[in-house]
N, C-alpha and C positions, 0 to 999 in steps of 0.2 A: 363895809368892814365885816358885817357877817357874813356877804358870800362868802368873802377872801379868806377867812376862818373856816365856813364851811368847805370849801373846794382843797384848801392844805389837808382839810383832817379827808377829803374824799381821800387824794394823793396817801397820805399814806394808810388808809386802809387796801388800798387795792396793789400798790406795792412799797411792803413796807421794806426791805431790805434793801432793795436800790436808795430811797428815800432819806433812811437814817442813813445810810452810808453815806450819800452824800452831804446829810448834814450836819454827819459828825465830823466831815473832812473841806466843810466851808472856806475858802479860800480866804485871805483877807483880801481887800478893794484892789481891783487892778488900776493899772494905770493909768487908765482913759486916752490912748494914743491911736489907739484900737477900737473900733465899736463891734464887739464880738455878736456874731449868729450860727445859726445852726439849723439845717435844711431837715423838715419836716422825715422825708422818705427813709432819712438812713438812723430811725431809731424806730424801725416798727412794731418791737416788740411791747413800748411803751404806749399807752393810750395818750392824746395830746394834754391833757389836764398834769398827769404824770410826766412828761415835757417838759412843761412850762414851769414845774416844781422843781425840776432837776435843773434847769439852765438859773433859776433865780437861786438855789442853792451855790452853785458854781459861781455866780457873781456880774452875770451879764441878764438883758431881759427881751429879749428878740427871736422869733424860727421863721426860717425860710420856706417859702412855696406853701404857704397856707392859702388856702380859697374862702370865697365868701360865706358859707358854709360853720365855719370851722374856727371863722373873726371873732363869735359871743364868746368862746372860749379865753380864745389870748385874752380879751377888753376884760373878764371875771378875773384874770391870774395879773393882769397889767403888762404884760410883754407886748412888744409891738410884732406887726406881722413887715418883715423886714423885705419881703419880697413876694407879694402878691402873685398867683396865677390863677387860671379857671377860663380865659377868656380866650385861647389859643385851641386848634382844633388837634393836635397834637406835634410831634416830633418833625415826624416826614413830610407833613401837609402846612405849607406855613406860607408865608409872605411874598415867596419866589416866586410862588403860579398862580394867574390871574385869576382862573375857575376857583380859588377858595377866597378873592376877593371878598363877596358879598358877605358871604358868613361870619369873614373876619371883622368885616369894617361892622357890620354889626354885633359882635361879642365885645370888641372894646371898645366900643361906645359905651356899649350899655356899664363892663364894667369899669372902667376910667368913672363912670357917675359913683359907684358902688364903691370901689376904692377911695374916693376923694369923701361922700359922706362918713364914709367908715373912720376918716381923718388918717389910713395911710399915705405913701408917695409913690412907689414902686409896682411895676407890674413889668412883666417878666413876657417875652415872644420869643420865635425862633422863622427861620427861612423857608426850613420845611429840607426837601434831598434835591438836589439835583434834576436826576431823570434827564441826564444828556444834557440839559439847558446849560450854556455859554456862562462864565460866570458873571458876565456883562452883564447879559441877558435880563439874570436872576437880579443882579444888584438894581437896575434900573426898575425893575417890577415892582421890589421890594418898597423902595424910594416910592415910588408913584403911588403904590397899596396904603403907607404910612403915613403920606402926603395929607391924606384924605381924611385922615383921624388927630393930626397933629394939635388944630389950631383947638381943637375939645382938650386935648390934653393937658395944653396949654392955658386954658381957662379955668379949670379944674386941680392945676397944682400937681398932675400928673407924669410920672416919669416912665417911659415904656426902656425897656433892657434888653438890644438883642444880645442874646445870647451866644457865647463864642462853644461850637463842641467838635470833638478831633474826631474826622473821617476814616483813622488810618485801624482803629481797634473798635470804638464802642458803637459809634452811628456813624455806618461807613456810606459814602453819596453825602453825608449834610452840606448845604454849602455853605453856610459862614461857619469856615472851619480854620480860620487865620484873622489873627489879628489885623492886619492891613484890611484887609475886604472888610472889618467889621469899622475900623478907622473911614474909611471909605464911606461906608451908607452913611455913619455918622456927620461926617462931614457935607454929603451932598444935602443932606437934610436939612442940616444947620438949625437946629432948633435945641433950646438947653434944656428939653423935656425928651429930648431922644439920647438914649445913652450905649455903652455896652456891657456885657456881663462879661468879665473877666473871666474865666473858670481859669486859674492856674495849670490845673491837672491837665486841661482837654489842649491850652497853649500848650505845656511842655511835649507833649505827644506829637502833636503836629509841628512843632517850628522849634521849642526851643528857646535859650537866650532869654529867659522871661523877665529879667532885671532891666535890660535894656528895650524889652520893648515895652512893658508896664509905663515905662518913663514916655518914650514915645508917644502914647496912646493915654497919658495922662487926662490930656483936657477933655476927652470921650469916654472915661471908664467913670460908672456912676455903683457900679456893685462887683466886690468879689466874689469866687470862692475857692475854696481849698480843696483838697484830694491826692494821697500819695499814691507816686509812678514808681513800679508801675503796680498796676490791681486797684487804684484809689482804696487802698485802706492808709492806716491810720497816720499821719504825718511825724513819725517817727525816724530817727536814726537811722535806722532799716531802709529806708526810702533816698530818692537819690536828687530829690532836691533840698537847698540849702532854707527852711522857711523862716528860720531867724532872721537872717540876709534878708531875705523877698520883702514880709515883713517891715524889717529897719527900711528899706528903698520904700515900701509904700508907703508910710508914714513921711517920710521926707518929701513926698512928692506932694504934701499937705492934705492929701485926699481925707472927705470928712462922711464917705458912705458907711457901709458895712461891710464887712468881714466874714462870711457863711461858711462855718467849716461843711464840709461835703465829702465825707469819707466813711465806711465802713470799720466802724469803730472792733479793736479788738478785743477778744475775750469772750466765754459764751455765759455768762452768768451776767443780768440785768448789775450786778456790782460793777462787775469787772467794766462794760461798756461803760457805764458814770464815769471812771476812772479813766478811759480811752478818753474822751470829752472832756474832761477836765484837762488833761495832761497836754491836749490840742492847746487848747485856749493860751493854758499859760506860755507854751512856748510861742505862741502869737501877739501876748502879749507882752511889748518893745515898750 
Protein backbone atom coordinates (compact mmCIF):
# COMPACT_ATOMS: atom_id res chain seq x y z
CA UNK A 1 0.00 0.00 0.00
CA UNK A 2 2.81 2.48 0.57
CA UNK A 3 4.64 1.73 -2.52
CA UNK A 4 1.37 2.05 -4.49
CA UNK A 5 0.94 5.65 -2.60
CA UNK A 6 4.42 6.31 -3.08
CA UNK A 7 4.73 5.48 -7.05
CA UNK A 8 1.06 7.75 -7.73
CA UNK A 9 2.53 10.71 -5.76
CA UNK A 10 6.08 9.72 -8.05
CA UNK A 11 3.30 9.94 -11.24
CA UNK A 12 2.26 13.03 -10.62
CA UNK A 13 5.18 14.79 -9.61
CA UNK A 14 6.99 14.13 -12.75
CA UNK A 15 3.89 14.82 -14.91
CA UNK A 16 1.38 16.52 -13.32
CA UNK A 17 -0.73 17.84 -16.24
CA UNK A 18 -1.17 14.67 -18.07
CA UNK A 19 -1.94 13.02 -14.72
CA UNK A 20 -4.67 15.36 -13.29
CA UNK A 21 -6.04 15.50 -16.51
CA UNK A 22 -6.58 12.30 -16.78
CA UNK A 23 -7.89 12.19 -13.43
CA UNK A 24 -10.16 14.59 -13.65
CA UNK A 25 -11.61 13.00 -16.86
CA UNK A 26 -11.83 9.16 -15.21
CA UNK A 27 -14.05 7.40 -17.10
CA UNK A 28 -16.71 5.45 -15.38
CA UNK A 29 -16.12 1.19 -15.49
CA UNK A 30 -16.19 -0.09 -18.96
CA UNK A 31 -17.84 -2.78 -19.87
CA UNK A 32 -15.73 -5.85 -19.55
CA UNK A 33 -16.29 -7.33 -23.14
CA UNK A 34 -13.15 -6.09 -24.06
CA UNK A 35 -9.90 -6.44 -22.08
CA UNK A 36 -8.26 -3.19 -22.95
CA UNK A 37 -4.04 -2.71 -23.52
CA UNK A 38 -1.81 -0.41 -24.65
CA UNK A 39 1.70 -1.03 -26.35
CA UNK A 40 4.56 0.22 -24.34
CA UNK A 41 6.42 2.10 -27.65
CA UNK A 42 3.76 4.55 -28.76
CA UNK A 43 3.66 6.67 -25.47
CA UNK A 44 7.41 7.64 -25.33
CA UNK A 45 7.26 10.66 -24.10
CA UNK A 46 5.82 9.19 -20.81
CA UNK A 47 8.24 7.25 -18.39
CA UNK A 48 6.47 3.66 -17.78
CA UNK A 49 5.42 4.42 -14.05
CA UNK A 50 3.54 7.69 -15.66
CA UNK A 51 1.95 4.75 -18.13
CA UNK A 52 0.77 2.79 -15.83
CA UNK A 53 -1.01 5.84 -13.99
CA UNK A 54 -2.49 6.98 -17.09
CA UNK A 55 -3.91 3.51 -18.32
CA UNK A 56 -5.40 2.87 -14.55
CA UNK A 57 -6.82 6.48 -14.60
CA UNK A 58 -8.67 5.54 -17.91
CA UNK A 59 -10.11 2.40 -16.52
CA UNK A 60 -8.10 -0.55 -17.74
CA UNK A 61 -4.77 -2.08 -16.17
CA UNK A 62 -2.39 -3.84 -18.80
CA UNK A 63 0.90 -2.37 -21.52
CA UNK A 64 2.04 -4.18 -24.17
CA UNK A 65 5.73 -5.33 -25.10
CA UNK A 66 7.09 -4.68 -21.75
CA UNK A 67 10.40 -6.92 -20.99
CA UNK A 68 11.78 -8.47 -18.06
CA UNK A 69 13.49 -5.47 -17.11
CA UNK A 70 10.70 -3.24 -16.92
CA UNK A 71 8.11 -6.18 -14.89
CA UNK A 72 9.13 -4.51 -11.01
CA UNK A 73 7.46 -1.54 -12.38
CA UNK A 74 3.82 -2.81 -13.81
CA UNK A 75 3.90 -5.63 -10.42
CA UNK A 76 4.54 -1.72 -8.08
CA UNK A 77 1.47 -0.07 -10.12
CA UNK A 78 -0.63 -3.73 -10.41
CA UNK A 79 -1.09 -3.65 -14.46
CA UNK A 80 -0.37 -6.74 -16.01
CA UNK A 81 2.41 -7.04 -18.74
CA UNK A 82 -0.09 -8.15 -21.50
CA UNK A 83 2.47 -9.13 -23.92
CA UNK A 84 5.81 -9.93 -23.12
CA UNK A 85 8.98 -9.47 -25.37
CA UNK A 86 12.86 -9.39 -24.88
CA UNK A 87 13.53 -12.93 -26.13
CA UNK A 88 13.51 -12.51 -29.97
CA UNK A 89 16.77 -11.22 -31.74
CA UNK A 90 14.74 -8.66 -33.59
CA UNK A 91 12.29 -7.86 -36.62
CA UNK A 92 14.33 -9.28 -39.73
CA UNK A 93 16.18 -12.07 -38.08
CA UNK A 94 13.53 -14.52 -36.52
CA UNK A 95 12.34 -18.02 -36.91
CA UNK A 96 12.46 -18.56 -40.82
CA UNK A 97 16.35 -18.98 -40.90
CA UNK A 98 17.91 -21.85 -39.35
CA UNK A 99 21.46 -19.93 -38.60
CA UNK A 100 19.32 -17.84 -35.68
CA UNK A 101 18.10 -21.28 -34.40
CA UNK A 102 20.51 -21.56 -31.66
CA UNK A 103 20.25 -18.13 -30.23
CA UNK A 104 16.54 -18.38 -30.31
CA UNK A 105 15.85 -21.58 -28.92
CA UNK A 106 17.93 -20.43 -26.20
CA UNK A 107 16.33 -16.74 -25.59
CA UNK A 108 12.95 -18.34 -24.99
CA UNK A 109 13.83 -20.87 -23.06
CA UNK A 110 15.26 -18.87 -20.82
CA UNK A 111 12.45 -16.35 -20.99
CA UNK A 112 9.26 -18.66 -21.05
CA UNK A 113 10.99 -19.60 -17.41
CA UNK A 114 11.16 -15.63 -16.62
CA UNK A 115 7.60 -14.88 -17.98
CA UNK A 116 5.99 -17.82 -16.31
CA UNK A 117 7.84 -16.98 -12.66
CA UNK A 118 6.92 -13.43 -13.18
CA UNK A 119 3.26 -15.11 -13.33
CA UNK A 120 2.60 -13.64 -16.98
CA UNK A 121 1.11 -15.74 -20.14
CA UNK A 122 2.29 -14.13 -23.33
CA UNK A 123 5.33 -13.69 -25.28
CA UNK A 124 5.45 -12.13 -28.49
CA UNK A 125 8.09 -13.74 -31.82
CA UNK A 126 8.29 -13.00 -35.31
CA UNK A 127 9.61 -14.97 -38.69
CA UNK A 128 12.22 -12.51 -39.31
CA UNK A 129 12.35 -11.23 -43.76
CA UNK A 130 12.26 -13.38 -46.27
CA UNK A 131 15.68 -12.95 -48.18
CA UNK A 132 14.26 -14.98 -51.27
CA UNK A 133 13.31 -18.02 -49.01
CA UNK A 134 10.18 -19.91 -50.52
CA UNK A 135 7.42 -19.25 -48.16
CA UNK A 136 7.37 -23.04 -47.75
CA UNK A 137 10.49 -22.96 -46.99
CA UNK A 138 10.24 -20.36 -44.23
CA UNK A 139 6.88 -21.79 -42.72
CA UNK A 140 8.46 -25.35 -42.43
CA UNK A 141 11.75 -23.76 -40.63
CA UNK A 142 9.73 -21.85 -38.43
CA UNK A 143 7.53 -25.00 -37.47
CA UNK A 144 10.58 -27.05 -36.78
CA UNK A 145 12.65 -23.93 -34.77
CA UNK A 146 9.16 -23.80 -32.49
CA UNK A 147 8.97 -27.39 -32.23
CA UNK A 148 11.73 -27.46 -30.12
CA UNK A 149 10.61 -24.95 -27.43
CA UNK A 150 6.99 -25.91 -27.53
CA UNK A 151 6.69 -28.64 -24.98
CA UNK A 152 8.77 -25.90 -22.18
CA UNK A 153 6.03 -23.66 -23.09
CA UNK A 154 3.62 -25.85 -22.45
CA UNK A 155 4.77 -26.72 -19.04
CA UNK A 156 5.34 -23.48 -18.01
CA UNK A 157 1.77 -21.92 -18.89
CA UNK A 158 3.29 -20.20 -21.64
CA UNK A 159 1.82 -18.67 -24.70
CA UNK A 160 4.28 -17.66 -27.76
CA UNK A 161 2.43 -14.94 -30.51
CA UNK A 162 3.64 -14.87 -33.97
CA UNK A 163 3.24 -12.00 -35.05
CA UNK A 164 1.18 -10.90 -38.20
CA UNK A 165 3.14 -7.52 -40.08
CA UNK A 166 2.31 -6.07 -43.65
CA UNK A 167 5.31 -6.20 -46.18
CA UNK A 168 3.76 -3.87 -48.69
CA UNK A 169 4.66 -0.33 -46.40
CA UNK A 170 6.31 -0.82 -42.93
CA UNK A 171 8.59 -4.06 -42.96
CA UNK A 172 8.83 -4.81 -46.46
CA UNK A 173 10.35 -8.93 -47.13
CA UNK A 174 8.69 -10.05 -43.48
CA UNK A 175 7.20 -13.24 -44.09
CA UNK A 176 4.29 -13.82 -42.02
CA UNK A 177 2.64 -11.08 -43.60
CA UNK A 178 -0.91 -12.84 -44.07
CA UNK A 179 -3.20 -14.20 -41.97
CA UNK A 180 -3.39 -17.70 -43.76
CA UNK A 181 0.48 -18.32 -43.50
CA UNK A 182 0.04 -17.32 -39.81
CA UNK A 183 -3.25 -19.82 -39.63
CA UNK A 184 -0.88 -22.27 -41.12
CA UNK A 185 2.16 -22.45 -38.72
CA UNK A 186 -0.52 -22.23 -36.17
CA UNK A 187 -2.01 -25.10 -37.11
CA UNK A 188 0.96 -27.41 -38.24
CA UNK A 189 2.07 -26.91 -34.80
CA UNK A 190 -1.02 -27.61 -33.09
CA UNK A 191 -0.21 -26.82 -29.60
CA UNK A 192 -2.73 -24.37 -27.62
CA UNK A 193 0.53 -22.48 -26.35
CA UNK A 194 1.27 -21.47 -29.87
CA UNK A 195 -0.82 -18.58 -31.00
CA UNK A 196 -1.09 -15.53 -33.47
CA UNK A 197 -0.80 -11.65 -32.96
CA UNK A 198 -3.56 -10.22 -34.88
CA UNK A 199 -2.33 -6.74 -35.70
CA UNK A 200 -5.49 -5.38 -37.39
CA UNK A 201 -3.57 -2.32 -38.97
CA UNK A 202 -0.58 -4.61 -40.55
CA UNK A 203 -3.88 -7.29 -41.77
CA UNK A 204 -5.75 -4.42 -43.41
CA UNK A 205 -2.72 -3.35 -45.40
CA UNK A 206 -1.84 -6.56 -46.79
CA UNK A 207 -5.22 -8.52 -47.50
CA UNK A 208 -8.00 -6.80 -46.13
CA UNK A 209 -11.55 -8.07 -45.25
CA UNK A 210 -10.60 -8.24 -41.60
CA UNK A 211 -14.00 -9.14 -40.26
CA UNK A 212 -14.17 -12.16 -42.23
CA UNK A 213 -10.97 -13.23 -41.65
CA UNK A 214 -10.64 -12.48 -37.64
CA UNK A 215 -13.57 -15.03 -37.61
CA UNK A 216 -11.67 -17.44 -39.79
CA UNK A 217 -8.54 -17.52 -37.81
CA UNK A 218 -10.57 -17.36 -34.51
CA UNK A 219 -9.29 -20.60 -32.94
CA UNK A 220 -5.44 -19.25 -33.50
CA UNK A 221 -5.65 -15.68 -32.60
CA UNK A 222 -4.50 -15.46 -28.91
CA UNK A 223 -3.71 -11.41 -29.04
CA UNK A 224 -4.76 -8.18 -30.67
CA UNK A 225 -3.80 -5.00 -31.90
CA UNK A 226 -4.99 -1.86 -33.26
CA UNK A 227 -3.57 0.94 -35.43
CA UNK A 228 -5.29 3.41 -37.92
CA UNK A 229 -4.78 2.91 -41.96
CA UNK A 230 -3.43 4.42 -43.27
CA UNK A 231 -0.11 6.12 -40.95
CA UNK A 232 -1.49 3.81 -37.79
CA UNK A 233 -2.30 6.85 -36.00
CA UNK A 234 -5.07 7.31 -33.99
CA UNK A 235 -8.44 4.89 -34.64
CA UNK A 236 -10.54 7.73 -35.30
CA UNK A 237 -13.32 8.66 -37.82
CA UNK A 238 -10.51 9.96 -39.98
CA UNK A 239 -9.18 6.42 -40.61
CA UNK A 240 -10.95 3.89 -42.95
CA UNK A 241 -11.49 1.12 -40.93
CA UNK A 242 -14.92 0.49 -39.23
CA UNK A 243 -13.44 -0.39 -35.38
CA UNK A 244 -16.74 -0.52 -33.74
CA UNK A 245 -17.71 -3.25 -36.18
CA UNK A 246 -14.27 -5.14 -35.82
CA UNK A 247 -14.65 -4.83 -32.18
CA UNK A 248 -18.67 -6.01 -31.91
CA UNK A 249 -17.29 -9.36 -34.48
CA UNK A 250 -14.37 -9.79 -31.89
CA UNK A 251 -16.25 -9.99 -29.02
CA UNK A 252 -18.73 -12.35 -30.60
CA UNK A 253 -16.31 -14.54 -31.62
CA UNK A 254 -15.98 -15.17 -27.62
CA UNK A 255 -12.32 -14.39 -27.60
CA UNK A 256 -11.11 -13.69 -23.91
CA UNK A 257 -7.23 -12.25 -24.85
CA UNK A 258 -6.44 -8.63 -25.02
CA UNK A 259 -6.90 -5.93 -26.94
CA UNK A 260 -3.49 -3.54 -27.38
CA UNK A 261 -4.28 -0.39 -28.86
CA UNK A 262 -1.10 0.25 -31.25
CA UNK A 263 -1.22 3.71 -32.71
CA UNK A 264 0.31 6.99 -32.54
CA UNK A 265 -1.73 8.81 -30.54
CA UNK A 266 -2.84 12.51 -31.67
CA UNK A 267 -2.01 15.70 -30.32
CA UNK A 268 1.32 17.12 -29.20
CA UNK A 269 0.80 18.11 -25.59
CA UNK A 270 1.14 14.97 -22.93
CA UNK A 271 -2.87 16.21 -22.49
CA UNK A 272 -3.86 16.03 -25.45
CA UNK A 273 -2.25 12.20 -26.09
CA UNK A 274 -4.14 10.99 -22.58
CA UNK A 275 -7.11 12.17 -24.45
CA UNK A 276 -6.13 10.18 -27.93
CA UNK A 277 -6.06 6.83 -25.52
CA UNK A 278 -8.80 7.41 -23.73
CA UNK A 279 -10.94 8.23 -26.78
CA UNK A 280 -9.39 4.61 -28.37
CA UNK A 281 -10.55 2.57 -25.51
CA UNK A 282 -13.85 3.75 -25.24
CA UNK A 283 -14.76 3.45 -28.86
CA UNK A 284 -13.33 -0.26 -28.44
CA UNK A 285 -15.18 -0.66 -25.75
CA UNK A 286 -18.61 -2.80 -27.20
Amino acid sequence: SMLKQLSLGTIAMLAPSAFHLAKAQTMGSLKGNIRHSVCRWTFPHLSLPELCGLVKTIGFSAVDLVGPKDWPILKMHEIDSSMCNGAEIGLTKGWNDPQYHPTLIKNYLEHIELVSKAGYKNLICFTGNRRGMDNEVGLKNCVDGLKKIMSHAERHGVVLHMEILNSRIDHIDYMADSSDWAFELCKRIDSPNMKMLFDIYHVQINEGDIIRRLRKCTPYIGHYHTGGVPGRGEITEGQELNYRAIMKSIHATGFQGYVAQEFSPSGTTPEEKASSLKRAVLLCDV
